[in-house]
N, C-alpha and C positions, 0 to 999 in steps of 0.2 A: 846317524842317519845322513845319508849324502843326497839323497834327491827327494821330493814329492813334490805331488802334483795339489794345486790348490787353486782353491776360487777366494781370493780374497778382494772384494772392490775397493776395501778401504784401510787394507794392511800391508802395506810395504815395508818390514824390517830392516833396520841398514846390517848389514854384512850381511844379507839372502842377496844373492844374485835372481831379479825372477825377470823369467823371458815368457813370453806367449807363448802357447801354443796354439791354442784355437777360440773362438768365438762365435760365439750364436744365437740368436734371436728366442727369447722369451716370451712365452704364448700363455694365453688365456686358455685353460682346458673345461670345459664343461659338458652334461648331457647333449643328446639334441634338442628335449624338450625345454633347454633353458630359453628364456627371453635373450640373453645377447647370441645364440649360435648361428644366428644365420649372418648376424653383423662380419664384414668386413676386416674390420678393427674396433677397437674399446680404449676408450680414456682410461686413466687410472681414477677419475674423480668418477666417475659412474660405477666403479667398482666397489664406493665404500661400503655398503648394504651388503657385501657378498660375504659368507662363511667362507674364510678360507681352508685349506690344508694346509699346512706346511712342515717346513723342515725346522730342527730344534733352533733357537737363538744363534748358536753359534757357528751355526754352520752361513757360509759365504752366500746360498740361495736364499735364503734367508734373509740376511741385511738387506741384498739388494731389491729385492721385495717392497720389503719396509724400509725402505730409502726413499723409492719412488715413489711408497705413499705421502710418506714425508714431507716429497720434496712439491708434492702435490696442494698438500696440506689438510689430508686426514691422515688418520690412523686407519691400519688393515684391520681386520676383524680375522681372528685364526684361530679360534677354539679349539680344530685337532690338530695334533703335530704325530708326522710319524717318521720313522728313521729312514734313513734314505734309500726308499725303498718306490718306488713308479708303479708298479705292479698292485700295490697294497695304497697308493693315494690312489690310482685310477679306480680300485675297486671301490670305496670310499665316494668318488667322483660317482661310481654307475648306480650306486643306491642314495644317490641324493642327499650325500651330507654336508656335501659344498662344494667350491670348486678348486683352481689350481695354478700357480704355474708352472710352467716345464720348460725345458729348451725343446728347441724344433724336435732333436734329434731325438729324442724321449716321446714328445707327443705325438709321432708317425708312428709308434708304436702301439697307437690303440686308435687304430681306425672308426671304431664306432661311437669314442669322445669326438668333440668339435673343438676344434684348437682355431683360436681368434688371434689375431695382431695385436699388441699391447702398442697407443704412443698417448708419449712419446716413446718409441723401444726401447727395449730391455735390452742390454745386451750380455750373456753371459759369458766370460772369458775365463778358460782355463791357463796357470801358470805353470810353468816348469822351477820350482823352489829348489835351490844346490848351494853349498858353498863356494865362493870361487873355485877356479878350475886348479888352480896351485893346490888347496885344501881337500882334494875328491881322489880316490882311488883310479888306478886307470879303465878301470874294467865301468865304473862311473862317470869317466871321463866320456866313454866310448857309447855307451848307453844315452848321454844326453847329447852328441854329434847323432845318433843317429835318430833318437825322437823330433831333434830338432831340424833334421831333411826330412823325415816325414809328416813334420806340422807344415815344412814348406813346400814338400809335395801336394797336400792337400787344399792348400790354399791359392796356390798357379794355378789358373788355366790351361 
């Protein structure tokens, strides 16, 4: 395996080279008829009472979740867990089984959930994991020059 992409906030392996790609703001997703949706923003300490959804233990959305519960000093509450699937926690979300996070770029996709400001923010960062560039095929070599102009395309002005 010469490349993947990962969310890891708390896993830096030595000999993975990992570079960013991108990063994004983690939101609070709920009904409308929830009491926080018309808020602003939301603490993570007002959140302890919420069912959560989430993703399995070991996936990176996950930790970092229950990080910043953590670091808050509860524990999240997440009875369902589903695979990394948006579609299927949003539906989940629309019949009131609890609520969610999501990065921005996932919760514009359901317009009719309310996605709130998480702070202190969340931030979700994707990495580009390879072995050094000595260690990677060239055809890999060229693959990660050119994701890496367009995570800097997307991030210039």
């Amino acid at each position: 395996l010469d490349l993947a992409f990962v969310s890891a906030p708390d896993r830096f392996p030595a000999n993975i080279d990992m570079r960013m790609l991108s990063e994004e703001p983690m939101l609070f997703v709920c009904r409308p008829d929830h009491h926080l949706a018309q808020r602003d923003y939301v603490g993570i300490p007002e959140l302890a009472d919420e069912e959560l959804i989430g993703f399995p233990h070991e996936f990176g959305l996950r930790r970092l979740v229950e990080d910043a519960f953590s670091a808050a000093g509860i524990a999240s509450r997440t009875p369902y867990e589903v695979a990394v699937d948006y579609s299927l926690a949003a539906g989940l979300v629309r019949h009131g089984l609890g609520t969610i996070f999501m990065p921005a770029g996932e919760a514009d996709r359901f317009p009719d959930l309310h996605a709130v400001a998480v702070r202190p923010a969340l931030g979700w960062t994707i990495y580009l994991a390879s072995a050094g560039q000595a260690q990677i095929g060239p055809a890999s070599a060229k693959l990660v020059e050119l994701l890496l102009a367009s995570a800097d395309a997307t991030t210039t002005p």
